[in-house]
C-alpha positions in Angstrom: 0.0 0.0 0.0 1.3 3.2 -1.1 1.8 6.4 1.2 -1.5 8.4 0.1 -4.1 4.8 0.5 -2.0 4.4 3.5 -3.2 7.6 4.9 -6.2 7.1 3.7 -6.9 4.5 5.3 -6.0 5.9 8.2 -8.4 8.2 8.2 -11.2 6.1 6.9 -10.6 3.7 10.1 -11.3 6.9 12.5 -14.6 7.4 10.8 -17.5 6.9 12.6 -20.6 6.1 10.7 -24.0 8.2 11.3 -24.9 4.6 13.0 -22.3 3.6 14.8 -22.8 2.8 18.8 -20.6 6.0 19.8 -22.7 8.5 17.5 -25.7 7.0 19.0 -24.6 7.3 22.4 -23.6 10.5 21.8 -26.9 11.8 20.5 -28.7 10.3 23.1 -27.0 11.9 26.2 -27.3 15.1 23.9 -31.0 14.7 24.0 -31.1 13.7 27.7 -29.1 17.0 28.1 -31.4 19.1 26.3 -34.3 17.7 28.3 -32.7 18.5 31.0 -31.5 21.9 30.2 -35.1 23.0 28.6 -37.0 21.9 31.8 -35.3 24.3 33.8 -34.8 26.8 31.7 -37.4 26.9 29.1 -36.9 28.1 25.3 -34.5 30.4 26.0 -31.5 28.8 25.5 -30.0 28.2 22.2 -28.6 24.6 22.5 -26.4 23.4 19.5 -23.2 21.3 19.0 -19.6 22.6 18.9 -16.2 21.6 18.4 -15.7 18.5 16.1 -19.2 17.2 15.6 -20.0 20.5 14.0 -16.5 21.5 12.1 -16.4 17.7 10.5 -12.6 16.9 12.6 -14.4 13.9 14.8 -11.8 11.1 15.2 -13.1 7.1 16.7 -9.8 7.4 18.6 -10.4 10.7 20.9 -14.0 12.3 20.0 -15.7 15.0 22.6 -18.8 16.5 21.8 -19.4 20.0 22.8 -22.9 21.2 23.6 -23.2 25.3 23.3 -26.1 26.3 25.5 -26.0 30.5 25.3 -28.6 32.7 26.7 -30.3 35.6 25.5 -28.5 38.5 26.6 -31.7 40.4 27.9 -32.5 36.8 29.8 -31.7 36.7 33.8 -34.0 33.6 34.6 -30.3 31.6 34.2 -28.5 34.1 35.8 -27.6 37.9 36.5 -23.9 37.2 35.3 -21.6 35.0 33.7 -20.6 33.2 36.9 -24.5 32.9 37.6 -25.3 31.4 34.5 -21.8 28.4 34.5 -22.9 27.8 38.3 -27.2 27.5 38.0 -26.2 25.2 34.7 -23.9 22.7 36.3 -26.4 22.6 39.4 -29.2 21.7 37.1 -27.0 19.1 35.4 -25.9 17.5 38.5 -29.2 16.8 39.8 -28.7 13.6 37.0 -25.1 13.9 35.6 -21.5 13.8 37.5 -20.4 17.4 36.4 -16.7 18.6 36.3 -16.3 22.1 36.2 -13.6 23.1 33.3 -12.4 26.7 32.5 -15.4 27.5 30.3 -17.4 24.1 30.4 -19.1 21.5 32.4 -17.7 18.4 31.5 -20.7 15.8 31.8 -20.1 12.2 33.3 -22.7 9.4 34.4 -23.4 9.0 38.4 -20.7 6.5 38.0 -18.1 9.0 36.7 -18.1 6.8 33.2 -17.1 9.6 30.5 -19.7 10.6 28.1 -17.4 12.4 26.1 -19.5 15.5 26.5 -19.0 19.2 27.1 -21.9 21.4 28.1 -20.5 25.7 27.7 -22.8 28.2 29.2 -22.7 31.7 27.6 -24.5 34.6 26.8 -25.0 36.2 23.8 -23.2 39.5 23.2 -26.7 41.0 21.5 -29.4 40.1 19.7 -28.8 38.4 15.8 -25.3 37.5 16.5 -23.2 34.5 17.4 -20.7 36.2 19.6 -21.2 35.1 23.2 -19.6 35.7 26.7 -18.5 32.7 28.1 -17.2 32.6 32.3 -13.7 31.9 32.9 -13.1 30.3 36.0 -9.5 30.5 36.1 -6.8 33.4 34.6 -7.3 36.8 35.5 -10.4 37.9 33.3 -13.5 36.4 34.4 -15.2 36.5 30.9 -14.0 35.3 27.1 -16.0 36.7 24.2 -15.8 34.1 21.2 -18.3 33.2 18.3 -18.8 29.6 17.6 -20.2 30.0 13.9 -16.6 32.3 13.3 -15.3 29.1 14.8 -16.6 26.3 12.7 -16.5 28.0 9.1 -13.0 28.4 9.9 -12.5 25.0 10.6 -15.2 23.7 8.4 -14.5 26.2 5.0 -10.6 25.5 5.5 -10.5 22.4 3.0 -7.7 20.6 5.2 -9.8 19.0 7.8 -8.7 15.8 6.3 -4.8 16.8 7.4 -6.4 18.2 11.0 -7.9 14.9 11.5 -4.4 12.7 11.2 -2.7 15.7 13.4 -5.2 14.8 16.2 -4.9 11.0 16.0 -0.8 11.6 15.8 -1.0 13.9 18.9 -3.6 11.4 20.7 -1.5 8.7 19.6 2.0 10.6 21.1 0.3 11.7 24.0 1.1 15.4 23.3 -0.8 17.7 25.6 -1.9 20.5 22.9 -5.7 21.5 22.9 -7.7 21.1 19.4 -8.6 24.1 19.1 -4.9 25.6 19.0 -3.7 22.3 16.3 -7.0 23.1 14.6 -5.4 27.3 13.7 -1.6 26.1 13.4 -2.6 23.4 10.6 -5.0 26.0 8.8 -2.6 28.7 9.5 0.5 26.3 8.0 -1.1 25.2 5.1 -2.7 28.2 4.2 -2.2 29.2 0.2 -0.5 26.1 -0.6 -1.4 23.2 -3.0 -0.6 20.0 -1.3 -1.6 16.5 -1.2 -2.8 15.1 1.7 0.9 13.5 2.6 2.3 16.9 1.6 0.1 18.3 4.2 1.2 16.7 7.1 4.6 16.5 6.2 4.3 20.1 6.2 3.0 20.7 9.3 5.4 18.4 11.4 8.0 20.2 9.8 6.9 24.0 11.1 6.5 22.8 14.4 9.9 20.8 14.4 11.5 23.6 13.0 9.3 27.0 13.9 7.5 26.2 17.0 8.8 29.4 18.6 7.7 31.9 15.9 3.9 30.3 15.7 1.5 32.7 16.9 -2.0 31.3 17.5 -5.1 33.6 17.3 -8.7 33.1 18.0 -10.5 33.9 14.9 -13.2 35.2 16.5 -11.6 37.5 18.6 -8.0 38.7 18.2 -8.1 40.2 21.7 -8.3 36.7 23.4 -5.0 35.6 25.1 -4.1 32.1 23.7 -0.7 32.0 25.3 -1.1 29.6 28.2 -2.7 27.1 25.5 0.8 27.3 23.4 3.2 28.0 26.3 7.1 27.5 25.9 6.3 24.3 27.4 3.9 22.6 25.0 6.1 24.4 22.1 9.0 22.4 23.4 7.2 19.1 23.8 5.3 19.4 20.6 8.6 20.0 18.8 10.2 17.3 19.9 7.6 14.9 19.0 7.4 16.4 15.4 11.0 15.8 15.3 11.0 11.8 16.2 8.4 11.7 13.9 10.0 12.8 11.0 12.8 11.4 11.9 10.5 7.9 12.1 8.7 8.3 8.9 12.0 8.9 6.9 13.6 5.3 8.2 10.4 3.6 8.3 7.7 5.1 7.1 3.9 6.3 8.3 3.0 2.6 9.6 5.9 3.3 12.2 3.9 6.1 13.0 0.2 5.2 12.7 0.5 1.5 12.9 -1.0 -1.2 11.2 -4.3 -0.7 10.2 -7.7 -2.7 10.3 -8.4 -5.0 7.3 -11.7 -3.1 6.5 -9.6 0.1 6.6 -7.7 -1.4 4.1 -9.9 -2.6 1.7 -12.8 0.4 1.7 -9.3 2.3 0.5 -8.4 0.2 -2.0 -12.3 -0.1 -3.3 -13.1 3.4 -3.4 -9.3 3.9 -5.4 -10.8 0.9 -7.7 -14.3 2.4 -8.4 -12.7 6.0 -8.9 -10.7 4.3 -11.6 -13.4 2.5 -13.7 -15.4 5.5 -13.3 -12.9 8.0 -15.4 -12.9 8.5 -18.8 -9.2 8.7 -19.1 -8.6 6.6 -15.6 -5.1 8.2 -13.6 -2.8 6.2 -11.8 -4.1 6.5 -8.1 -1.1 4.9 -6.6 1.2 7.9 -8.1 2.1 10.7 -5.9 
């Protein structure tokens, strides 16, 4: 198998399908939520997903769904302020649910502490006919972060490399590299912006600028330049994440990406190899798809 099925076929075995048992568990505690959330606090709330489900980066090997519940900005039944709101949502979610308070979210477990995968972040909406919201910060020195989650998934979404952020996550997951999505999300976008690569190309790319330029990357919300996103991408993490990037160049050139990725599932395999089959057959003038 060739570099580009190889990766490929990576990524086709971290699909999940519309009916496979973790989306339907995931949808179902999303409902359960939502019951939960619209009992006590009516209409009021717009409740949507976030993060991966929405942008189209969900991974089988480390999925979270986030679950945006924002408030009018006129509406107080939730809350006077920001701190209100966070505190009177995790209370009504832990009459049922094991709730861990995060910096901006509730992180939603069973009674039994089993891991939903699910993130519940309160918010207010900055006005009327807008997506920019006020989320609580429970820790750092400002108590609120203004953000936009629609800003947030068309620049994930619209980028056309979500393919090369989705092997970035299972290679961090898979290296144990501490470095939030949301900041790998904006340096792989950021990295490959204006170029023309393939999907090898792409990651190759990547690993290289943070081998090589993790001190100079800058990392800025999208949705609002003014919010610090330094502790995310501290000298720390840039050191670590480095370092890993390096081995793993250093891995694929002796070895290749199974030395990186690992073997992969039979069915991964062979969906590849069919699709690169059909796509063949179906051309007029058929190309070569194991040629770089």
């Amino acid at each position: 198998m060739k570099n580009a099925e190889y990766l490929m076929a990576v990524l086709d075995s971290q699909a999940l399908a519309e009916d496979s048992s973790e989306l339907k568990a995931l949808r179902s505690h999303r409902e359960t939520i939502e019951e939960c959330l619209r009992e006590a606090f009516g209409s009021a709330p717009v409740i949507r997903y976030g993060g991966s489900q929405a942008k189209g980066t969900l991974i089988k090997e480390s999925y979270d769904l986030d679950i945006v519940c924002y408030f009018p900005r006129d509406e107080e039944d939730a809350g006077d302020t920001l701190e209100q709101i966070y505190n009177n949502v995790k209370d009504v979610l832990s009459k049922d649910y094991f709730v861990e308070p995060r910096t901006s979210a509730l992180r939603v477990k069973g009674l039994d502490k089993v891991d939903f995968h699910i993130d519940v972040v309160p918010g207010r909406f900055v006005e009327e006919g807008s997506y920019d919201a006020f989320l609580y910060c429970s820790s750092g020195d400002r108590c609120r972060l203004k953000t936009n989650i629609e800003t947030h998934i068309k620049h994930v979404k619209g980028s056309g490399v979500t393919d090369a952020i989705k092997l970035m996550k299972v290679w961090r997951t898979r290296n144990g590299v501490q470095l939030k999505t949301f900041v790998l999300e904006l340096i792989v976008i950021d990295t490959l912006a204006g170029t023309d690569l393939n999907l090898e190309g792409q990651v190759k790319t990547v690993l290289e600028k943070l081998r090589d330029e993790s001190d100079s990357i800058s990392v800025q919300d999208p949705a609002n330049s003014g919010n610090d996103l330094s502790e995310l991408w501290n000298d720390g993490i840039k050191a670590s994440v480095a370092a890993r990037a390096n081995s793993t160049l250093a891995l694929v050139k002796s070895s290749g990406w199974e030395s990186v990725f690992g073997k992969l599932p039979e069915k991964a395999q062979d969906n590849v190899v069919e699709a690169l089959q059909h796509a063949a057959r179906s051309s007029s003038a058929p190309t070569r798809p194991w040629c770089e």
